[in-house]
PDB file of N, H, CA, C and O in Angstrom:
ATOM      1  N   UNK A   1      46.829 -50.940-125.091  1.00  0.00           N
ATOM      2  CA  UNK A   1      46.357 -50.338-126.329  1.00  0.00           C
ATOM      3  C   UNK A   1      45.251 -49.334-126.006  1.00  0.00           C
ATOM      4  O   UNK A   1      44.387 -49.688-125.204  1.00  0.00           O
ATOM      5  N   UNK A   2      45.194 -48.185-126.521  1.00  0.00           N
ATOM      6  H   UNK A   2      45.896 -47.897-127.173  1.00  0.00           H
ATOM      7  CA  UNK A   2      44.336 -46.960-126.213  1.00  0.00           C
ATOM      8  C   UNK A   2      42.846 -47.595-126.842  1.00  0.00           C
ATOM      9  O   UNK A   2      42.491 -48.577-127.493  1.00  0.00           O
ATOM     10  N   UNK A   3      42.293 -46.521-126.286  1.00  0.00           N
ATOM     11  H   UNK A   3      42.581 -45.722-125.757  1.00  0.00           H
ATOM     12  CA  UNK A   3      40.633 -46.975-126.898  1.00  0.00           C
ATOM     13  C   UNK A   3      40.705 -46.261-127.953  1.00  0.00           C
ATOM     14  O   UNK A   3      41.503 -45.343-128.142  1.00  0.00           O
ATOM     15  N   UNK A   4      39.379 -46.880-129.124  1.00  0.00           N
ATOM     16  H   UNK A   4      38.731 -47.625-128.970  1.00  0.00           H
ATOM     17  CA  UNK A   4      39.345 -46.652-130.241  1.00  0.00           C
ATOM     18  C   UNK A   4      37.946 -45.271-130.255  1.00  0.00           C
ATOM     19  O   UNK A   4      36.990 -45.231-129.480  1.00  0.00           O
ATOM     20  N   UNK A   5      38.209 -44.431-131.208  1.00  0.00           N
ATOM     21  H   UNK A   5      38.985 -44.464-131.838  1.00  0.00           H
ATOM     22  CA  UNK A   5      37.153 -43.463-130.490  1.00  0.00           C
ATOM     23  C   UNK A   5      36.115 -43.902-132.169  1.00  0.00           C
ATOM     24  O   UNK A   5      36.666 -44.278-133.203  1.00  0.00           O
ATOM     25  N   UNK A   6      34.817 -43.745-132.034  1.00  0.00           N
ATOM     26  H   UNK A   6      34.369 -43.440-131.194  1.00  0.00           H
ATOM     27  CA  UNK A   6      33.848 -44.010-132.524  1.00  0.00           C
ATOM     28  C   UNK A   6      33.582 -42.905-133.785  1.00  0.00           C
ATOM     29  O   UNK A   6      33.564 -41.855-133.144  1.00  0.00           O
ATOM     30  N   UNK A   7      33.390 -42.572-135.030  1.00  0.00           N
ATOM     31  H   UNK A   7      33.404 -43.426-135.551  1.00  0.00           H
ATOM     32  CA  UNK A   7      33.433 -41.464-135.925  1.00  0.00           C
ATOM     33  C   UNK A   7      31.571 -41.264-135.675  1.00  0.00           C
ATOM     34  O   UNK A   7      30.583 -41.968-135.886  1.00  0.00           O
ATOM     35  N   UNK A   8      31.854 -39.790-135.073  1.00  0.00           N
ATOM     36  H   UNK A   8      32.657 -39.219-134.901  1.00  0.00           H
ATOM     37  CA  UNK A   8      30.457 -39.339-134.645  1.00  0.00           C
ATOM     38  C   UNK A   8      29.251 -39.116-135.869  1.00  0.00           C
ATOM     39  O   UNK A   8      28.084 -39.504-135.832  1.00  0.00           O
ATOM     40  N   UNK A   9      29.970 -38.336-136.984  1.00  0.00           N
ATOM     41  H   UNK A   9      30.919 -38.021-137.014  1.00  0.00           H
ATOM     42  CA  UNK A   9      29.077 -38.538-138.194  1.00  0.00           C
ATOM     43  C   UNK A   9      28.719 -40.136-138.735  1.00  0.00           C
ATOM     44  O   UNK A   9      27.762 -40.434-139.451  1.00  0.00           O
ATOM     45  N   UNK A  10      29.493 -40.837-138.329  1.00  0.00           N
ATOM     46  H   UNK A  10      30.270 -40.595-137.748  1.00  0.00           H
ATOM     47  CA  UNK A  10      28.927 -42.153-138.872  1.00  0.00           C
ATOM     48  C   UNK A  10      27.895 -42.980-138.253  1.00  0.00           C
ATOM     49  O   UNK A  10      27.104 -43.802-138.715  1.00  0.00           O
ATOM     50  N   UNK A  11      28.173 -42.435-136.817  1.00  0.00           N
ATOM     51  H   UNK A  11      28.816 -41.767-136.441  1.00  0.00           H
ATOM     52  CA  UNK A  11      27.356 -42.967-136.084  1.00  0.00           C
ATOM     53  C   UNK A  11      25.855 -42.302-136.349  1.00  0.00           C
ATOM     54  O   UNK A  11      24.902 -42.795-136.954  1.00  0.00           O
ATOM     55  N   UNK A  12      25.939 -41.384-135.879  1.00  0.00           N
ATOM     56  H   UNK A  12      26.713 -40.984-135.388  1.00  0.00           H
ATOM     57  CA  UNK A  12      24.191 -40.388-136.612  1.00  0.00           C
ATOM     58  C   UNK A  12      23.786 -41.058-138.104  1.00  0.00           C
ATOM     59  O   UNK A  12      22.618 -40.983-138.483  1.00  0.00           O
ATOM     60  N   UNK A  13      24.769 -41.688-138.895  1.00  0.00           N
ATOM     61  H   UNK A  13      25.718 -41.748-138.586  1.00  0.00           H
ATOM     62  CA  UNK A  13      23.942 -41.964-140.224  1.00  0.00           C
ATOM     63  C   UNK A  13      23.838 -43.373-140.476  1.00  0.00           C
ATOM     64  O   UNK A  13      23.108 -43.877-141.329  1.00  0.00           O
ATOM     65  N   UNK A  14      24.832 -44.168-139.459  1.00  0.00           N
ATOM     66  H   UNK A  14      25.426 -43.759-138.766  1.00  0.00           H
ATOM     67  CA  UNK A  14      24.998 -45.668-139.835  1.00  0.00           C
ATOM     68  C   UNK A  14      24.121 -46.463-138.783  1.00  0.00           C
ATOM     69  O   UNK A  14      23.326 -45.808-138.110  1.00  0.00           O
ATOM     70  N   UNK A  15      24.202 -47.698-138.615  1.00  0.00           N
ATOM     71  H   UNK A  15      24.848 -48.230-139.162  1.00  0.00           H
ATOM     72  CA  UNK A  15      23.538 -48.269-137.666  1.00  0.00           C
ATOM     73  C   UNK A  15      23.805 -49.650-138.082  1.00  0.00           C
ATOM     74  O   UNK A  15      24.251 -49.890-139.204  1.00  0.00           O
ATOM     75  N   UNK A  16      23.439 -50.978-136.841  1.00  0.00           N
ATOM     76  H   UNK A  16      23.077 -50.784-135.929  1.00  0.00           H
ATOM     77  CA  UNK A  16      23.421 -52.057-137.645  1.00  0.00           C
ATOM     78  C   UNK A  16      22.222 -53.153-136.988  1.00  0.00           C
ATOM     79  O   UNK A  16      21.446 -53.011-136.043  1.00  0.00           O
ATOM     80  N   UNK A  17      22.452 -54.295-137.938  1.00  0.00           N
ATOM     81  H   UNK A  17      23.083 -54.411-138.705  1.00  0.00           H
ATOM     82  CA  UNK A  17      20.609 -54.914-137.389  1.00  0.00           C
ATOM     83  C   UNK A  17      21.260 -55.976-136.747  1.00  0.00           C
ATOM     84  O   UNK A  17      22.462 -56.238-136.739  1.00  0.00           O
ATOM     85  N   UNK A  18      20.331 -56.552-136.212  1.00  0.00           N
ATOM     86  H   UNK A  18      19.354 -56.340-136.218  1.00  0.00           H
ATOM     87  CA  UNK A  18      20.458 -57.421-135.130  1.00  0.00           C
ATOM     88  C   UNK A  18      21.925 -58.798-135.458  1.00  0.00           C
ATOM     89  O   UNK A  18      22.781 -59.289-134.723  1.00  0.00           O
ATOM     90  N   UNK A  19      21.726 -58.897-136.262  1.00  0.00           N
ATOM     91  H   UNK A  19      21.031 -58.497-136.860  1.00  0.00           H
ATOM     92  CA  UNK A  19      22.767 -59.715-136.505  1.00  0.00           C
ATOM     93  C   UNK A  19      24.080 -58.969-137.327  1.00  0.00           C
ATOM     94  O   UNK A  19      24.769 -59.579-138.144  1.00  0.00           O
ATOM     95  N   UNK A  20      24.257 -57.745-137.005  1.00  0.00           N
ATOM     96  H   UNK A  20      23.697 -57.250-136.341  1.00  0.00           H
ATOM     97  CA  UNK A  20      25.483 -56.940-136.526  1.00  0.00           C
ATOM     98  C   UNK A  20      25.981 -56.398-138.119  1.00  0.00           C
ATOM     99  O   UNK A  20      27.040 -55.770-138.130  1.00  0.00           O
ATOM    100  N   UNK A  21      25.277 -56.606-139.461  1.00  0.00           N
ATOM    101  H   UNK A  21      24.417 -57.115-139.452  1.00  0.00           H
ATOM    102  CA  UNK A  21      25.520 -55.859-140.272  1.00  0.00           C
ATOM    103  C   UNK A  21      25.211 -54.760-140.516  1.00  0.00           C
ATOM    104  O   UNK A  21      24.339 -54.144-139.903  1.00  0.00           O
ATOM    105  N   UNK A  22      25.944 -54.277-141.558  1.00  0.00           N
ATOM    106  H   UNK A  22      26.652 -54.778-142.056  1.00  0.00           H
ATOM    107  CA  UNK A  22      25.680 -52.444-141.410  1.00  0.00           C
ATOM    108  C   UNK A  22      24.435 -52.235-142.115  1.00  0.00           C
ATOM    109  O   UNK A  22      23.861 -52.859-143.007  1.00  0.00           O
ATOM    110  N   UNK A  23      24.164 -51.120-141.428  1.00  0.00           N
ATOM    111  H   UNK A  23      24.630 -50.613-140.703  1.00  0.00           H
ATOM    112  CA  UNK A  23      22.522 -50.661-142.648  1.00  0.00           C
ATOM    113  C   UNK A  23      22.716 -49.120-142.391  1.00  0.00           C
ATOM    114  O   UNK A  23      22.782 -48.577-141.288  1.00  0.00           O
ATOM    115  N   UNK A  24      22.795 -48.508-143.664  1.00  0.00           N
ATOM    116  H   UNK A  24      22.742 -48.949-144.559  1.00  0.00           H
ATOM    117  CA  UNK A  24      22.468 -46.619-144.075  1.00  0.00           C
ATOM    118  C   UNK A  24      21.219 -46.478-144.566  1.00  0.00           C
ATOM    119  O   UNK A  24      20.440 -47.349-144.954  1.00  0.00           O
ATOM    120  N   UNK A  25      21.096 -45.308-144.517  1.00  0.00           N
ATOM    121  H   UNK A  25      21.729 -44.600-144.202  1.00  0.00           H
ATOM    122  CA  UNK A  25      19.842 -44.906-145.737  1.00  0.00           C
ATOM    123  C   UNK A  25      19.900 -44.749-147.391  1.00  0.00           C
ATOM    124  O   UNK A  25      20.876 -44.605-148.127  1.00  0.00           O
ATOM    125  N   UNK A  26      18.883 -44.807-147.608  1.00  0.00           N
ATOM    126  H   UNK A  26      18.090 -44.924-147.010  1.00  0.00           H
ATOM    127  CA  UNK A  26      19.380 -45.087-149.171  1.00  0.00           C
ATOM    128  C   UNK A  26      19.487 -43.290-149.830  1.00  0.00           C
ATOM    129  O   UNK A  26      18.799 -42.363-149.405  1.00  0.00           O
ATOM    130  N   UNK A  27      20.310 -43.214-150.700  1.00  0.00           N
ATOM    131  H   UNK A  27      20.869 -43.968-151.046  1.00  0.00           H
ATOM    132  CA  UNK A  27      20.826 -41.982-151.619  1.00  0.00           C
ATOM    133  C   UNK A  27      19.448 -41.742-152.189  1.00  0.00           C
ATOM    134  O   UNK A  27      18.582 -42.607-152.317  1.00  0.00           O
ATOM    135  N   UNK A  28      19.312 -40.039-152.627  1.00  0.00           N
ATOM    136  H   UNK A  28      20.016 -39.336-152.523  1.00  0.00           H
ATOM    137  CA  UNK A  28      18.729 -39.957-153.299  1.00  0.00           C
ATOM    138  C   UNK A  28      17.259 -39.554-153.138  1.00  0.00           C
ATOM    139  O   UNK A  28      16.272 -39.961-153.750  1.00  0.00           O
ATOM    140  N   UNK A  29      17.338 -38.883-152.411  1.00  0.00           N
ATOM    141  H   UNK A  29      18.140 -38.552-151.913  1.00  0.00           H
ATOM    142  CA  UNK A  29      15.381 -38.446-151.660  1.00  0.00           C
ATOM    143  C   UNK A  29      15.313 -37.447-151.082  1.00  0.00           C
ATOM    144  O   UNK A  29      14.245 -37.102-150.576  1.00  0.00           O
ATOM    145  N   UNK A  30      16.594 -36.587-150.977  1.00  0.00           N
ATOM    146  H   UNK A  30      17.461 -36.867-151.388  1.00  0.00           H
ATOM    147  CA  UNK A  30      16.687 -35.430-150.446  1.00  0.00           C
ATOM    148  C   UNK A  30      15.724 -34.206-151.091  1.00  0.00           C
ATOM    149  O   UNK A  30      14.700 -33.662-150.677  1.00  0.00           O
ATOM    150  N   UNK A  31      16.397 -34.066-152.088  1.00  0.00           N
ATOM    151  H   UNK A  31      17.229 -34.509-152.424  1.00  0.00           H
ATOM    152  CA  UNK A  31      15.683 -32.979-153.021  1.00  0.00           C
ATOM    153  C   UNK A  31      16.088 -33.188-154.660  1.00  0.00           C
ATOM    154  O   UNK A  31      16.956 -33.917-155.139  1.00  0.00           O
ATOM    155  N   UNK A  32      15.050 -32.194-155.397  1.00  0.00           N
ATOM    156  H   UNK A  32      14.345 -31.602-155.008  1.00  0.00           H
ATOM    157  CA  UNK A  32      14.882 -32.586-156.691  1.00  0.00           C
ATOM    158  C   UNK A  32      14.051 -33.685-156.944  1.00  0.00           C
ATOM    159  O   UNK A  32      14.124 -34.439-157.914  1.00  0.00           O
ATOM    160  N   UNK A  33      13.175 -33.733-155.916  1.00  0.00           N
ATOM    161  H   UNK A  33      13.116 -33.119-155.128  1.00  0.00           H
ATOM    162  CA  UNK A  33      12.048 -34.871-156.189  1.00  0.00           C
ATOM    163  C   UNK A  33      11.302 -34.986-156.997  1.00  0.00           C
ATOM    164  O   UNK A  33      10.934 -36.081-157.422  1.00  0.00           O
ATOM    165  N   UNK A  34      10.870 -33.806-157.433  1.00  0.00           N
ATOM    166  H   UNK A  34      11.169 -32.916-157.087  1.00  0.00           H
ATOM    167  CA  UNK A  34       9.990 -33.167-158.591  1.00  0.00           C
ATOM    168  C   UNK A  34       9.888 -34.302-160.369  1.00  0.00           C
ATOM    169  O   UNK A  34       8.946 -34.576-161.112  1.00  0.00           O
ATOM    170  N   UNK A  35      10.690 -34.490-160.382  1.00  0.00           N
ATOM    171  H   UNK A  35      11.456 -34.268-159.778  1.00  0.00           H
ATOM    172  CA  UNK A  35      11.279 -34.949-161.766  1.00  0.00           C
ATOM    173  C   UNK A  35      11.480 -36.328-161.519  1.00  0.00           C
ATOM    174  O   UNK A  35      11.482 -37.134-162.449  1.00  0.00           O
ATOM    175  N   UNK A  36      11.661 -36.684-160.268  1.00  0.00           N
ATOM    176  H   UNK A  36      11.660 -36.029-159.513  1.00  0.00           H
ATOM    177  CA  UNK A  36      11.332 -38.713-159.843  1.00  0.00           C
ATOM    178  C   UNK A  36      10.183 -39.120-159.391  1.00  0.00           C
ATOM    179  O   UNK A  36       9.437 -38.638-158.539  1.00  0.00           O
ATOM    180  N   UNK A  37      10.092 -40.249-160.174  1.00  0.00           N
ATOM    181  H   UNK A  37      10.698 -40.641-160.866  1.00  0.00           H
ATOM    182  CA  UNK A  37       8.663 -40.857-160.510  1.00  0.00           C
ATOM    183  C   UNK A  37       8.172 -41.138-158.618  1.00  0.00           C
ATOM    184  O   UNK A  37       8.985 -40.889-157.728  1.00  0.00           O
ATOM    185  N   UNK A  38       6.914 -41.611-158.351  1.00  0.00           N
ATOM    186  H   UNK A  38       6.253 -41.813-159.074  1.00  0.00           H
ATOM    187  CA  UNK A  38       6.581 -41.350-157.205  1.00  0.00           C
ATOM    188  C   UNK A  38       7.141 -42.814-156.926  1.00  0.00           C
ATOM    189  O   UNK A  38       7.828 -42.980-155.918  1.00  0.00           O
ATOM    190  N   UNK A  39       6.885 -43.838-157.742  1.00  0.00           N
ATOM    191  H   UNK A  39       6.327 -43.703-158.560  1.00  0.00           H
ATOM    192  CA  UNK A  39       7.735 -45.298-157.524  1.00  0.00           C
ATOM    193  C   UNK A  39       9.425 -44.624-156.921  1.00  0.00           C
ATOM    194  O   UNK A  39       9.703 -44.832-155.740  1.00  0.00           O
ATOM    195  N   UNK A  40      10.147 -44.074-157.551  1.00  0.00           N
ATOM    196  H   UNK A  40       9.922 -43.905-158.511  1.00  0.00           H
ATOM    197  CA  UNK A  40      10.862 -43.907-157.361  1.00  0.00           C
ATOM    198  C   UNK A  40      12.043 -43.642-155.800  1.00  0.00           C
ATOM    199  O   UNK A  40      13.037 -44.136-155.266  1.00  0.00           O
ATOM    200  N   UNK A  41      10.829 -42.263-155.608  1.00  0.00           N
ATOM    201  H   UNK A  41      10.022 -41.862-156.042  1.00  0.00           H
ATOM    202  CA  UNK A  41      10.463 -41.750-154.402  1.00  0.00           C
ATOM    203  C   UNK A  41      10.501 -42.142-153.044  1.00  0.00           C
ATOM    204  O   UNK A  41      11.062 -41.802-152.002  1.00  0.00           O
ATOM    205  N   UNK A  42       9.455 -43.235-153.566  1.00  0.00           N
ATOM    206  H   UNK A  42       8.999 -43.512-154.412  1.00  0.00           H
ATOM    207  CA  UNK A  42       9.331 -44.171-152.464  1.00  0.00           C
ATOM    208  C   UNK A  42      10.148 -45.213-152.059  1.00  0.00           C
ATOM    209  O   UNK A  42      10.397 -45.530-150.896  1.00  0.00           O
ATOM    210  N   UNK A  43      10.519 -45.684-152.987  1.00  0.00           N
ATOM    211  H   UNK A  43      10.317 -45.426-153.932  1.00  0.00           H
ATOM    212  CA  UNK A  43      11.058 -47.023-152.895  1.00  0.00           C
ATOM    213  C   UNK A  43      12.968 -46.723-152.272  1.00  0.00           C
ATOM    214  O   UNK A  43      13.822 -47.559-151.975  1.00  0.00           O
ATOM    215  N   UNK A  44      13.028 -45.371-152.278  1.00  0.00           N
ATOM    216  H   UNK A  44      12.335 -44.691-152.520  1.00  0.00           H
ATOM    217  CA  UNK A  44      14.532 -44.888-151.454  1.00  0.00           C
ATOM    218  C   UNK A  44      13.742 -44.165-150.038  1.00  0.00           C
ATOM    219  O   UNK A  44      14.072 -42.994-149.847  1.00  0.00           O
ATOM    220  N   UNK A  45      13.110 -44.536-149.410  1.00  0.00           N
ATOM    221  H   UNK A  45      12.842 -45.487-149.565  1.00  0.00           H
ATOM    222  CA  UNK A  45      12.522 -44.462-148.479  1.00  0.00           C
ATOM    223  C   UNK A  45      13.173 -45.810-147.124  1.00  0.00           C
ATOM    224  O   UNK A  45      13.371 -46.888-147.685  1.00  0.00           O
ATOM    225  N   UNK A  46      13.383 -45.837-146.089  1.00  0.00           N
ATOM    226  H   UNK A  46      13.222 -44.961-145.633  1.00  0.00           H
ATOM    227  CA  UNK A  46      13.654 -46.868-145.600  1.00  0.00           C
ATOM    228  C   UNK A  46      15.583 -47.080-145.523  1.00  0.00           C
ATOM    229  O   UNK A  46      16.388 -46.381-146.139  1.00  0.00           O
ATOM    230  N   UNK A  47      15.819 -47.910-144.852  1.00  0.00           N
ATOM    231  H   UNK A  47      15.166 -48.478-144.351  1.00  0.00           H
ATOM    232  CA  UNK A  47      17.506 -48.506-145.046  1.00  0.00           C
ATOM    233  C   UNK A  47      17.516 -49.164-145.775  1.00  0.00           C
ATOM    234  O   UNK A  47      16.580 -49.392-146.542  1.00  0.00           O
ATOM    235  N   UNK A  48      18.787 -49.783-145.766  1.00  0.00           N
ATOM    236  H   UNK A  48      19.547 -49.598-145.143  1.00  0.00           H
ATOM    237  CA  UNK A  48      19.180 -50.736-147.146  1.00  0.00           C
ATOM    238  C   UNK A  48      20.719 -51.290-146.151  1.00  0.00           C
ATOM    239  O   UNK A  48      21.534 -50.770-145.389  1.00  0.00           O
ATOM    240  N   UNK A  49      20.416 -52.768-146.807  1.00  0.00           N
ATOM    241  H   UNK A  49      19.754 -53.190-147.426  1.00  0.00           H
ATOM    242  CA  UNK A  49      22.384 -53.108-145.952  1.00  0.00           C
ATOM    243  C   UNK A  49      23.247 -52.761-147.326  1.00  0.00           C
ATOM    244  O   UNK A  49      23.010 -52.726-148.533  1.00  0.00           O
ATOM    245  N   UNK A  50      24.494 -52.500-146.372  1.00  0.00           N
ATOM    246  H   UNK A  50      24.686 -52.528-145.391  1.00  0.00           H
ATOM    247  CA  UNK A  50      25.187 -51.908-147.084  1.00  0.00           C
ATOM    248  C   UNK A  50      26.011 -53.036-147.652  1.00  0.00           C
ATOM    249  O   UNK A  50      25.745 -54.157-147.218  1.00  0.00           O
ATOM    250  N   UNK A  51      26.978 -52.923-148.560  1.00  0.00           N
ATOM    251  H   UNK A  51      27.195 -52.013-148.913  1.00  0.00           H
ATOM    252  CA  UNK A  51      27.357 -53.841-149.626  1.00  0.00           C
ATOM    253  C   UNK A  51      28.691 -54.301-148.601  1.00  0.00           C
ATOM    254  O   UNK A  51      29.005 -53.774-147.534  1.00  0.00           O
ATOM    255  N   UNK A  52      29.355 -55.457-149.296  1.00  0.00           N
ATOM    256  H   UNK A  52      29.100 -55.885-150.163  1.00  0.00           H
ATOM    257  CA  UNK A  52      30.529 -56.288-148.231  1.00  0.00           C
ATOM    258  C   UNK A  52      31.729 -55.083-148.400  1.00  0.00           C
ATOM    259  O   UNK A  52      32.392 -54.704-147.435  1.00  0.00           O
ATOM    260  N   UNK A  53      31.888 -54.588-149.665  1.00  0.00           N
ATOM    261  H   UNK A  53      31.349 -54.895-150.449  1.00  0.00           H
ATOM    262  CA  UNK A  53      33.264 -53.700-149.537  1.00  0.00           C
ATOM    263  C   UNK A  53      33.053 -52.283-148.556  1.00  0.00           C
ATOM    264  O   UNK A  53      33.998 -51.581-148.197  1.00  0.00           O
ATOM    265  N   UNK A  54      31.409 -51.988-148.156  1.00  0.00           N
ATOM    266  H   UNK A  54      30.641 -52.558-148.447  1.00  0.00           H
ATOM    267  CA  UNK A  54      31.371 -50.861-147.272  1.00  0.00           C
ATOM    268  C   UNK A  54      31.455 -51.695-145.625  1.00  0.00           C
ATOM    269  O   UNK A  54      31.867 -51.077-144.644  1.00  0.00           O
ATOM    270  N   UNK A  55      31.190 -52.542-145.577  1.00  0.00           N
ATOM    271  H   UNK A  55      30.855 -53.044-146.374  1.00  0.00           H
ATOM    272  CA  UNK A  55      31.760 -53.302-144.015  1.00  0.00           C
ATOM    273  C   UNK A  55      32.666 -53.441-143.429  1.00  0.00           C
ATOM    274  O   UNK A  55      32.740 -53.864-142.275  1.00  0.00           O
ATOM    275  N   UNK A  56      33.425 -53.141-144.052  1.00  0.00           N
ATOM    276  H   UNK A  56      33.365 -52.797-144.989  1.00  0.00           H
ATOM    277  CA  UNK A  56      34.764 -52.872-143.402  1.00  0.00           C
ATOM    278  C   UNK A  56      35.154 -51.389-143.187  1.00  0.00           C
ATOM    279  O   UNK A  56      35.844 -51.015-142.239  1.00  0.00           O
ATOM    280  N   UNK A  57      34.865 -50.919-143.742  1.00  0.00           N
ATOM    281  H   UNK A  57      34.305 -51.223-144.512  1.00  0.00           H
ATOM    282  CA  UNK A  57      34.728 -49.239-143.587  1.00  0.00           C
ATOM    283  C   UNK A  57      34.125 -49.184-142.402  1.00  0.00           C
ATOM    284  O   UNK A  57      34.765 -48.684-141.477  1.00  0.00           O
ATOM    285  N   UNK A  58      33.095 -49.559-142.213  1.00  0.00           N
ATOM    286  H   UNK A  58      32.575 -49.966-142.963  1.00  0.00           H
ATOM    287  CA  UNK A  58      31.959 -49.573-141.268  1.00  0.00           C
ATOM    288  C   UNK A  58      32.626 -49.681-140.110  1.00  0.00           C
ATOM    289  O   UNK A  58      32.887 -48.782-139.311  1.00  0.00           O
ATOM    290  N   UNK A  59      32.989 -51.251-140.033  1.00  0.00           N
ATOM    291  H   UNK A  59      32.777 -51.981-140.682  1.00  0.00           H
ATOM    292  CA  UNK A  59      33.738 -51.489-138.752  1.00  0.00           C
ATOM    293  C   UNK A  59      34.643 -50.588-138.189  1.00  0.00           C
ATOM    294  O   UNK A  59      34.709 -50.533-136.961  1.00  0.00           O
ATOM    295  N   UNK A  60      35.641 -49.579-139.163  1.00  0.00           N
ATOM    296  H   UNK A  60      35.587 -49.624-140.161  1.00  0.00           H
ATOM    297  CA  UNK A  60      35.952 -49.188-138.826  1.00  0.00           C
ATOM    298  C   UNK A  60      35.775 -47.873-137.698  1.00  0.00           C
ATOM    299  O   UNK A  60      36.147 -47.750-136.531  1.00  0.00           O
ATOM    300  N   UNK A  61      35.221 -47.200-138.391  1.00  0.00           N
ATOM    301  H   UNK A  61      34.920 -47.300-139.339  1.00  0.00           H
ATOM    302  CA  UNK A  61      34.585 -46.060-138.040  1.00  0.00           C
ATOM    303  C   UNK A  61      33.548 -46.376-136.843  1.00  0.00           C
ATOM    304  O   UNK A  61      33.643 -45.403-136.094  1.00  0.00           O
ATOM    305  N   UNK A  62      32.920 -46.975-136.489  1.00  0.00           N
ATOM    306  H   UNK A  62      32.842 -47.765-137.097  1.00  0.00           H
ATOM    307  CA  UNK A  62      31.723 -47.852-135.648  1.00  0.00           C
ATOM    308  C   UNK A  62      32.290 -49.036-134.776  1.00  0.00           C
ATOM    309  O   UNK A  62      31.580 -50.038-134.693  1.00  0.00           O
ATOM    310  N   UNK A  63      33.710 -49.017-134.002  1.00  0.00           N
ATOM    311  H   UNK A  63      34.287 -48.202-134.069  1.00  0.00           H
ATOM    312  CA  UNK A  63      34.841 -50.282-133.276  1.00  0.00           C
ATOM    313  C   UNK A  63      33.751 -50.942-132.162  1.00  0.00           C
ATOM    314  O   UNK A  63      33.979 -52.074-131.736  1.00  0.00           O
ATOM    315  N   UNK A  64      32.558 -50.195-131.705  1.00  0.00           N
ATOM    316  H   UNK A  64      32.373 -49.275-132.051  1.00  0.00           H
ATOM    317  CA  UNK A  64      32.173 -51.002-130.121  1.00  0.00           C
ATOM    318  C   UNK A  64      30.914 -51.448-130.674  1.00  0.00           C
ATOM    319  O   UNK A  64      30.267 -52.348-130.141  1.00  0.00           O
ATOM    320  N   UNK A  65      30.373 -50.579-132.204  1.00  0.00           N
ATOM    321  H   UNK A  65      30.899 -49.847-132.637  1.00  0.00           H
ATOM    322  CA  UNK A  65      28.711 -51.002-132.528  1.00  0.00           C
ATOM    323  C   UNK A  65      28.781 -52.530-132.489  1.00  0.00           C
ATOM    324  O   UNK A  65      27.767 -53.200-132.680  1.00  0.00           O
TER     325      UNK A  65
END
């Protein structure tokens, strides 16, 4: 069976924690900040794990992470 090749954009944005679930960054902090509260702001600051129906996606795209 051939090797599985790794999806390079996913890799630059995905990652996973020690006990091998996925974690992204959270949506929403790019721009147009202006008009979100500074709570707001902040609090999409940081990763977040990603939900069970994006884990399998994950795996996919990410076969050796």
């Amino acid at each position: 069976m051939p090797k599985l090749k790794t999806h390079k954009g996913a890799r630059k944005r995905l990652g996973l924690t020690g006990r091998g679930k996925p974690r992204g960054t959270k949506a929403g902090k790019l721009h147009l900040n202006v008009k979100k509260s500074a709570k707001r702001v902040r609090q999409n600051t940081g990763t977040q794990i990603l939900s069970k129906s994006e884990r399998r996606l994950v795996r996919r795209l990410l076969p050796y992470d």
